[in-house]
C-alpha positions in Angstrom: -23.9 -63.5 19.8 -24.6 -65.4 16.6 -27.1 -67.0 14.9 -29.9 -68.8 16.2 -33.2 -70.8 14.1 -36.7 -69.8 15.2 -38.5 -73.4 14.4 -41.9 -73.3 12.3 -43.1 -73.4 9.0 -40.6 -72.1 7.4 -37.7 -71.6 9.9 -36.4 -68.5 10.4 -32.6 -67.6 10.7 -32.1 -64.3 12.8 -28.3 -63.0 13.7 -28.1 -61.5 17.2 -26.3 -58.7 17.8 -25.5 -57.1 21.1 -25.4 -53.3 21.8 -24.2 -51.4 24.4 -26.2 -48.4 22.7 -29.6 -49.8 22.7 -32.3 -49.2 25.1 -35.0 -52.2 24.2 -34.5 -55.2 22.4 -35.7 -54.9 18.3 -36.2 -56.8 15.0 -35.0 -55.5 11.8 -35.7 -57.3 8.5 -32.9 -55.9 5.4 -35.2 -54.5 2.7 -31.4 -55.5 0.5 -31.3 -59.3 1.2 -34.4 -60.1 4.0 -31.5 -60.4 6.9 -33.4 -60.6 10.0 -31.3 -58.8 13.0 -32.2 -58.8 16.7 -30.3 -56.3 18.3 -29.9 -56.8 22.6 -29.4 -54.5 24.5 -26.9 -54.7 27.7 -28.1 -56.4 30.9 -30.4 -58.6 28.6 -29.8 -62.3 28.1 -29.8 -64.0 25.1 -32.8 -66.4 26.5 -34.7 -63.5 26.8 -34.0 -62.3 23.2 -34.6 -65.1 22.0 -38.1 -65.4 23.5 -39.2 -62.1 22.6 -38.3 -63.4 18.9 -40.5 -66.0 19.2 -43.1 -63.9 20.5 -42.4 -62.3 17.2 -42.0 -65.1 14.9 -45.3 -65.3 12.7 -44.6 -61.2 12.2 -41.4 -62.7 10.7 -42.8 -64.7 8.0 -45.3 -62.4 7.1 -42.8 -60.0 6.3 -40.8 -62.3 4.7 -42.7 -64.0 2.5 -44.2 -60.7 1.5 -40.6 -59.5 0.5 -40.2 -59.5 -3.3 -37.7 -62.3 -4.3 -34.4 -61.0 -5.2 -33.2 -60.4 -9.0 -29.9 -61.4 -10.3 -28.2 -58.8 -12.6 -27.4 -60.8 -15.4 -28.7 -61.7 -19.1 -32.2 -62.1 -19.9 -32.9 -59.8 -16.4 -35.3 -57.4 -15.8 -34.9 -54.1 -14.3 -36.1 -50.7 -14.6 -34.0 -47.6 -15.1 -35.4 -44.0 -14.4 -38.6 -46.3 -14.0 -39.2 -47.8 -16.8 -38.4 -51.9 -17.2 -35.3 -52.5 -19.2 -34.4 -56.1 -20.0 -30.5 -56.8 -20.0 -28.8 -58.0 -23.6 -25.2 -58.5 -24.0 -24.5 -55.5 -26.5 -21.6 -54.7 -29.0 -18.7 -51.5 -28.1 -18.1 -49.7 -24.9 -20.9 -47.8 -23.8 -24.3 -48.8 -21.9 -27.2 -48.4 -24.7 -31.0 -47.9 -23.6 -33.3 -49.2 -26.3 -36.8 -49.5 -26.5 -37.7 -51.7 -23.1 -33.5 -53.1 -23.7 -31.0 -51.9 -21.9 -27.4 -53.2 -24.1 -24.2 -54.0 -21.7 -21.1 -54.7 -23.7 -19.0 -57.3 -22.6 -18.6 -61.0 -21.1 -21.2 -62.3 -18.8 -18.9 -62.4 -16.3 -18.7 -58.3 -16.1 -21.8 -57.6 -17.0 -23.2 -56.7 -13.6 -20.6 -54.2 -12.4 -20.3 -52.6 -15.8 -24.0 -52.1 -15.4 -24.1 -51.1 -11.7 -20.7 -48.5 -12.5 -23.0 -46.7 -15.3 -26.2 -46.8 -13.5 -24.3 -45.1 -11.0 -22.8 -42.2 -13.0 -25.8 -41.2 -14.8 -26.8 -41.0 -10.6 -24.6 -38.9 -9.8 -25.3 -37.0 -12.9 -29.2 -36.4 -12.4 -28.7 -36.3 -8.6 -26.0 -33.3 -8.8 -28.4 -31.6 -11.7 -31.6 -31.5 -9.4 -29.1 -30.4 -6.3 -27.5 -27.3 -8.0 -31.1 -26.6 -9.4 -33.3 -26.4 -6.1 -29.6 -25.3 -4.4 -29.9 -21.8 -6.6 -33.6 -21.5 -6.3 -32.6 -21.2 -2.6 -29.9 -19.1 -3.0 -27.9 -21.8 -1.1 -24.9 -23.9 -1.4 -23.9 -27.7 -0.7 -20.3 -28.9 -0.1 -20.5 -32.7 -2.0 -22.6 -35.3 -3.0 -22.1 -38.7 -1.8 -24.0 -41.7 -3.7 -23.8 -44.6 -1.2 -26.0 -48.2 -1.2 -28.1 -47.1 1.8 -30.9 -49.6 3.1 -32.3 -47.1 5.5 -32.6 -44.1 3.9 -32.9 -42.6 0.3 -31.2 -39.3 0.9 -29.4 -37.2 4.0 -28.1 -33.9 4.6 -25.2 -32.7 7.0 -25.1 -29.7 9.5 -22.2 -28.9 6.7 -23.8 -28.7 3.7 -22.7 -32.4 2.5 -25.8 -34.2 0.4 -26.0 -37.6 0.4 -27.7 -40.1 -1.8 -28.4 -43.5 -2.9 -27.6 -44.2 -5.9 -30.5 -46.5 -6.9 -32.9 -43.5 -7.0 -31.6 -43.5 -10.6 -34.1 -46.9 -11.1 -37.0 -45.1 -9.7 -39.3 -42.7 -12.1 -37.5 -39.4 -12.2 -39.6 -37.3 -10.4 -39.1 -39.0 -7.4 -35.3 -38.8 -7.6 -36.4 -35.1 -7.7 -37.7 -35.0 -4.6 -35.5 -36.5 -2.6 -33.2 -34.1 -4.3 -35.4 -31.1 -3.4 -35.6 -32.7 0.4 -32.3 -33.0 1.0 -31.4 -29.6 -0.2 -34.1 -27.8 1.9 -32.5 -29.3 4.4 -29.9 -27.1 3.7 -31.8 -24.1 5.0 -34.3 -26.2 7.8 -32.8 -28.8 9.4 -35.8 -30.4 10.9 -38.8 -31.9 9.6 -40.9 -28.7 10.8 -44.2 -27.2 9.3 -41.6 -24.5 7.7 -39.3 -27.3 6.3 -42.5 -29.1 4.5 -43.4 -25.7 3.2 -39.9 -25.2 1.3 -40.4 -28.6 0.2 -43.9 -28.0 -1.4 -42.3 -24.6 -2.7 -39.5 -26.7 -4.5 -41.3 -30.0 -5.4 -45.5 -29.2 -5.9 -47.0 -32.1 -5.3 -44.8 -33.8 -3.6 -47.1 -35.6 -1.8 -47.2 -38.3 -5.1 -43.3 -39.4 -5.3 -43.0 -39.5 -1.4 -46.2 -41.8 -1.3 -43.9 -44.1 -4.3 -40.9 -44.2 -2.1 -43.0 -45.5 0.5 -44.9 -48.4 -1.5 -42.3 -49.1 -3.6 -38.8 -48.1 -2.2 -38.0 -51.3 -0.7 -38.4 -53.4 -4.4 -35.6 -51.4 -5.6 -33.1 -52.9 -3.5 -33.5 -56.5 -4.7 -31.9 -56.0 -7.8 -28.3 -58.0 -6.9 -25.5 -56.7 -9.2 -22.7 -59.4 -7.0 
């Protein structure tokens, strides 16, 4: 259905996209790049998604200008890692180097954002299958594979087959809270639900969980405008 400009102060561009699947019409800002979607469902006009975005429109640029502005990945850049700000030098040899508040990337400019984003995402993988087998054996359990994905909606996820899930820029947040959505996911692995009993094995495995779940919640979204294209 396209794009369409919602006029006022500033405009706003929203994409519409139809759905046979949808039961109401909705609004979805990207926490990645501040994409506003309106998603229509069948038997719905576009006149009448359109007004309801209008309806809608000073919601909009709240939201938006509340958004924090997107960082490049690039020299000079700042950016934590395991939550704690790192500020991006070119450095000499092969290898990623944390320093004190410096994070050295070796190379050109011109590859210095996927070398940065490949590492970041192995030492991901590394803590995130670490925590897994950990809370995994404390349960006496067993997963099948980790996936580390660029999700926008969700920081973790666990199949009905044992597959964890993960994305990969929990490795920018303070540790503990890559912890527990570790120790979430997993105890998924035994309740698959979000029951009394599943919260319980999740206290059991993270104590105080309350504290990194309340992070995610404030300060999730930030994590994603960090741009390594």
């Amino acid at each position: 259905m396209g794009q369409h400009l919602l006029p006022g102060n500033p405009p706003v561009t929203v994409t519409l996209r139809k759905s046979a699947r949808a039961r109401r019409i909705s609004l979805r800002v990207s926490g990645l790049d501040g994409q506003v979607t309106l998603t229509v469902p069948r038997g719905v006009t576009e006149a009448e998604a359109l007004g309801f975005a209008h309806t809608k429109a000073e919601w909009l640029r709240g939201h938006l200008a509340a958004r924090p502005d997107a960082v490049m990945v690039m020299p000079g850049a700042v950016l934590p890692i395991e939550g704690l700000a790192r500020r991006i030098v070119q450095g000499a040899g092969r290898q990623v180097v944390l320093g004190e508040g410096i994070a050295h990337v070796p190379g050109p400019e011109a590859v210095l954002a996927r070398r940065l984003e490949a590492w970041l995402r192995t030492q991901a993988r590394d803590r995130l299958a670490a925590a897994s087998d950990h809370y995994a054996a404390r349960l006496g359990l067993s997963f099948t594979r980790i996936t580390l994905r660029d999700t926008r909606s969700r920081w973790g996820s666990c199949s009905s087959k044992g597959a964890l899930s993960y994305s990969w820029r929990l490795i920018l947040a303070p540790p503990e809270v890559l912890d527990y959505v570790a120790a979430h996911e997993v105890a998924h692995l035994a309740e698959m639900n979000h029951s009394p009993a599943f919260w319980s094995l999740v206290a059991r495995l993270c104590p105080g969980y309350d504290a990194p779940r309340g992070w995610l919640r404030r300060e999730g979204a930030g994590l994603h405008r960090y741009r390594f294209d």
